[in-house]
N, C-alpha and C positions, 0 to 999 in steps of 0.2 A: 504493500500500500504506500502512493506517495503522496505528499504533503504540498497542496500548493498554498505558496505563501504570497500575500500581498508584497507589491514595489514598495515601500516605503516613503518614498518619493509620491507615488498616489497618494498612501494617506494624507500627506499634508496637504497636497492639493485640493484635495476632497473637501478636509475640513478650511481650507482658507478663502473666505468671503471678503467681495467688495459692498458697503452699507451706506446708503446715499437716505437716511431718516430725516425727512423735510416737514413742514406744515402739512401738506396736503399730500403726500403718497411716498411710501418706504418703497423701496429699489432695493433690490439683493442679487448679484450675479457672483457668479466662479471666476478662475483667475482666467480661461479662457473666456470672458465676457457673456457666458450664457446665462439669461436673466433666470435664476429663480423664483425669485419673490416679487412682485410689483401689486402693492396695495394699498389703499388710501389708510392711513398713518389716525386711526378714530380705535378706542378701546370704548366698548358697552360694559359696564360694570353695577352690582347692583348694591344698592345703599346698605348701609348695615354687615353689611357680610363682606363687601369686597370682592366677591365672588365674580371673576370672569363670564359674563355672557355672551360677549362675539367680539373678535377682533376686525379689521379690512375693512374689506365691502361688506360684510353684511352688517357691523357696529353701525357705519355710514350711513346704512337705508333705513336704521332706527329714528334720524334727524326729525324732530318734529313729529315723533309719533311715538317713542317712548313714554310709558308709564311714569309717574313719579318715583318709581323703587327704581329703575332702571336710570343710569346718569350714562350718558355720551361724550366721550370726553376724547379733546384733542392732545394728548401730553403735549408734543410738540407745536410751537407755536413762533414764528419771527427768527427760525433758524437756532434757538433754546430747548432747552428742556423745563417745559413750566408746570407739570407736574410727575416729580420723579417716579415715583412707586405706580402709577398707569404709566408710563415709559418703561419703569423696566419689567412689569408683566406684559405690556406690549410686544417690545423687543425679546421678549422669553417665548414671547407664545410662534413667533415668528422664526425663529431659530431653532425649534421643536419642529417645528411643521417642516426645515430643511432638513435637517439631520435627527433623527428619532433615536439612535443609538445611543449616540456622545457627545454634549453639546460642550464641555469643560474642554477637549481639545483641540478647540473653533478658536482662530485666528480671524480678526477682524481689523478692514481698512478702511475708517468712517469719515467718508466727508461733511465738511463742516464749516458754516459761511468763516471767510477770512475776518468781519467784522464782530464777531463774539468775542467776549473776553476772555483771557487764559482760564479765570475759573469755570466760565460757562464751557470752555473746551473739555477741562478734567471733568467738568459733571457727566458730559456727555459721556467721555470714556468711562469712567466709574459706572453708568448706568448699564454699560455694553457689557461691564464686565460684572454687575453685581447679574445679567439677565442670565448668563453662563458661557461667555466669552473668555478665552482663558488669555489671550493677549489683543491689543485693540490699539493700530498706530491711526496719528489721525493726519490727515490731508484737506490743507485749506481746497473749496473749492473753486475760485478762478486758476487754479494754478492744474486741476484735477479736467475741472471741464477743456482748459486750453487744452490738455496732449489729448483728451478725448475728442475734440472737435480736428486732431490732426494736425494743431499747430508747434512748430517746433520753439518750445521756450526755451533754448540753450542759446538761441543766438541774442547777440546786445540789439536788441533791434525791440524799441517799444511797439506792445498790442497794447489793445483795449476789447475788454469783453463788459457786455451786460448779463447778467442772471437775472431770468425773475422767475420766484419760485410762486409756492403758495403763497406766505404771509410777508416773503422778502424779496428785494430788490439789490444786486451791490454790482455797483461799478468800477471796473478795475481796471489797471495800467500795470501790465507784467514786463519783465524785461530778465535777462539772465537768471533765470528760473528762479525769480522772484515776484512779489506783489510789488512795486513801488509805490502804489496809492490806491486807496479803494475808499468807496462809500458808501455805506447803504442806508435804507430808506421801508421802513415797515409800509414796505407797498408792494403788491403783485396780485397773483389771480382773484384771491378773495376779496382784496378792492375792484376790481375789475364786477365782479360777480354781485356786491353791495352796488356799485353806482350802478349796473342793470337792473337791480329791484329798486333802487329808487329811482328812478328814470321812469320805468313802467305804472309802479305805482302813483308817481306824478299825471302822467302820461293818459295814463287809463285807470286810475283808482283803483288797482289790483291789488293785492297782496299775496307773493310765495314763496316758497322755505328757499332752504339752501340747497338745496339739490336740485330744483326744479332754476334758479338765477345762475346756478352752476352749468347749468344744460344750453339756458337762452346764449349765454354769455360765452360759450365756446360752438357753441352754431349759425349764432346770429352777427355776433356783438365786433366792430372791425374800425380798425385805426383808416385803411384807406376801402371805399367800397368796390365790393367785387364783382368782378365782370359778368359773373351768371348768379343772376339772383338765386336766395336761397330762401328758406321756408322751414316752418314748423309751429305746432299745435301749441301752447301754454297753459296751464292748468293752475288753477288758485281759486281765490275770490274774490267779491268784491269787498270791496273797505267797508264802506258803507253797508253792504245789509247782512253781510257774512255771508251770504250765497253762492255755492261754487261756480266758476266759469271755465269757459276755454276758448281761448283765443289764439286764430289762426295769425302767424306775426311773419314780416319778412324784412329785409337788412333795411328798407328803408323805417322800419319801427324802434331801428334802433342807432339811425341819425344823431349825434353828439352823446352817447351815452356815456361814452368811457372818454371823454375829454378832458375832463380834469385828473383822471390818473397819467393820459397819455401826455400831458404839461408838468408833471410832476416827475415822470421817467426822464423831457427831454432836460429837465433840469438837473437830476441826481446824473447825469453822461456830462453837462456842461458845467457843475462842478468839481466832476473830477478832473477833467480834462485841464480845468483851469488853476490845480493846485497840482499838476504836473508839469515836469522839466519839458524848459522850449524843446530841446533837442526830440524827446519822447514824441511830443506833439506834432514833429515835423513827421517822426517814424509813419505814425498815427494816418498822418496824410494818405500814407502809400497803405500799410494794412488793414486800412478800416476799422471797422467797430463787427466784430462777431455776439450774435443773440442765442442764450441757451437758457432752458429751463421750461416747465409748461406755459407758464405768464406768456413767454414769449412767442406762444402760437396762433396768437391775435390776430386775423386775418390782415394782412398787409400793414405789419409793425415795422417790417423792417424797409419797408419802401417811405414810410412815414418820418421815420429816423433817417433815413439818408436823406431825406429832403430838408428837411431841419437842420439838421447838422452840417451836412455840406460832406458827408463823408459818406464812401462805399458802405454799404450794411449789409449784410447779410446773417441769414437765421441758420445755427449749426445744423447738420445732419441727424435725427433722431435728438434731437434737443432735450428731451426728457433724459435722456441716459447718459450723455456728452460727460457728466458729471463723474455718475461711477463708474463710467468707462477709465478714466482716467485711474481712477482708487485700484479698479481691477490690473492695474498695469502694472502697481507694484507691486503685485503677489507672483510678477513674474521671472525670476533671474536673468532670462533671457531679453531680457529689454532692460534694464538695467535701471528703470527710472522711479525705485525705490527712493536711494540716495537724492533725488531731486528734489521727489515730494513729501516724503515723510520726516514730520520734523519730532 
């Protein structure tokens, strides 16, 4: 009888994750970039007992329709950890669902906005590791989304990225695999998603949850209008007599809706820009401005931003993942670009 033995080398790869836990959706891939985990970042818990009732998607489709025993809660919020113990039975119950065996010898590489504080950074780690992470490096992310969007940060040669995530914004000026300036701004999809329900319910005297402004706002809701009109159902009530309605809406219903976040994005880009070295700024000329994160999937942001700016725009590749693609990169020896990012 023979004995076959695992590579050893597999195991580590097995157990080593890249963790991209945002406002609005956790990302988990392997160190070959294959996603395994992608879910909106909501724990369902119930009062009194603490008792786990749904993690992801389904905690999320509780919004608005949860019981009073039952509490919906966002741990993460503005690129922080704002409630630790739902984060780390979040992050527990997440890391279970990948690996059911062994979760204690799970290496993890957690991005994490560059504008958090070093303690808000060790929280985050701490949470990773009290969830059953047995090691957890962390990597800012303009520096994680640039080599995920392809860009080479070794050279002396100023970029500029924007992120907008769920509840955050940060604009960055990287240069020799570094941040040299960055700023953020508690603004992204969920302001996007608030000025659609207030817009409407201006608009039309409606009132609807967050999943249902979550919906309009990434099917309808756009920085420059698009060429082939679009369309969809709405569902709520009215203000006034409580009575449910559904209203058929198309992009012209939703004419200046997101104008005042999208004046507040061109400002967080023309602040950093403007507390950056002339020389960067000339870089800047020639590289553009690159968009990553869901925020940024605003139907014609980045045609809106170049025209404001004065500067080439464009939106990354799979935007959502640009981020942990990155984190996934250092779990790899063959690419080398641990040392770069991992501080």
């Amino acid at each position: 009888m023979s004995l076959r033995l695992r590579n050893p080398l597999n195991i580590l790869r097995s157990h080593s994750i890249a963790l991209d836990a945002g406002s609005g959706r956790t990302i988990i891939t392997d160190p070959q970039s294959e996603v395994l985990l992608d879910e909106p970042t909501f724990i369902a818990i119930e009062y009194g007992t603490g008792s786990v009732i749904a993690t992801g998607a389904e905690a999320k489709s509780y919004l608005g329709k949860a019981p009073e025993r039952i509490q919906v809660i966002r741990p993460i919020q503005g690129g922080v950890i704002v409630d630790y113990d739902a984060a780390k039975a979040l992050l527990s119950a997440f890391f279970k669902r990948i690996f059911l065996a062994d979760g204690k010898r799970l290496k993890v590489c957690a991005v994490v906005s560059n504008g958090i504080t070093d303690l808000e950074k060790r929280t985050f780690s701490d949470c990773c590791r009290a969830a059953g992470a047995a090691k957890v490096d962390i990597v800012d992310a303009p520096l994680a989304a640039a080599v995920g969007a392809g860009l080479d940060i070794r050279e002396p040669k100023g970029r500029l990225l924007l992120g907008i995530g769920a509840g955050l914004a940060e604009a960055s000026v990287l240069c020799l695999t570094d941040v040299i300036h960055s700023e953020t701004a508690r603004l992204g999809a969920d302001v996007f998603h608030e000025a659609v329900a207030q817009h409407l319910a201006s608009r039309y005297k409606v009132s609807i949850g967050e999943n249902m402004a979550e919906q309009v706002a990434q099917q309808l809701a756009w920085a420059e209008r698009p060429d082939e009109p679009r369309s969809m159902t709405l569902t709520g009530k009215y203000s006034g007599s409580g009575t449910p309605c559904a209203l058929d809406l198309t992009d012209d219903d939703l004419e200046g809706a997101i104008d005042g976040p999208l004046d507040q994005l061109e400002a967080l880009v023309r602040k950093t820009m403007d507390k950056t070295p002339a020389e960067l700024v000339a870089d800047i000329a020639d590289t553009g401005l690159v968009l990553y994160g869901g925020g940024a999937q605003i139907h014609g942001l980045d045609t809106w931003l170049s025209a404001r700016l004065s500067l080439r725009t464009r939106l990354a590749k799979d935007p959502f993942l640009v981020s942990v693609l990155g984190a996934a990169s250092t779990l790899r020896p063959d690419l080398d670009f641990k040392k770069l990012l991992v501080k």
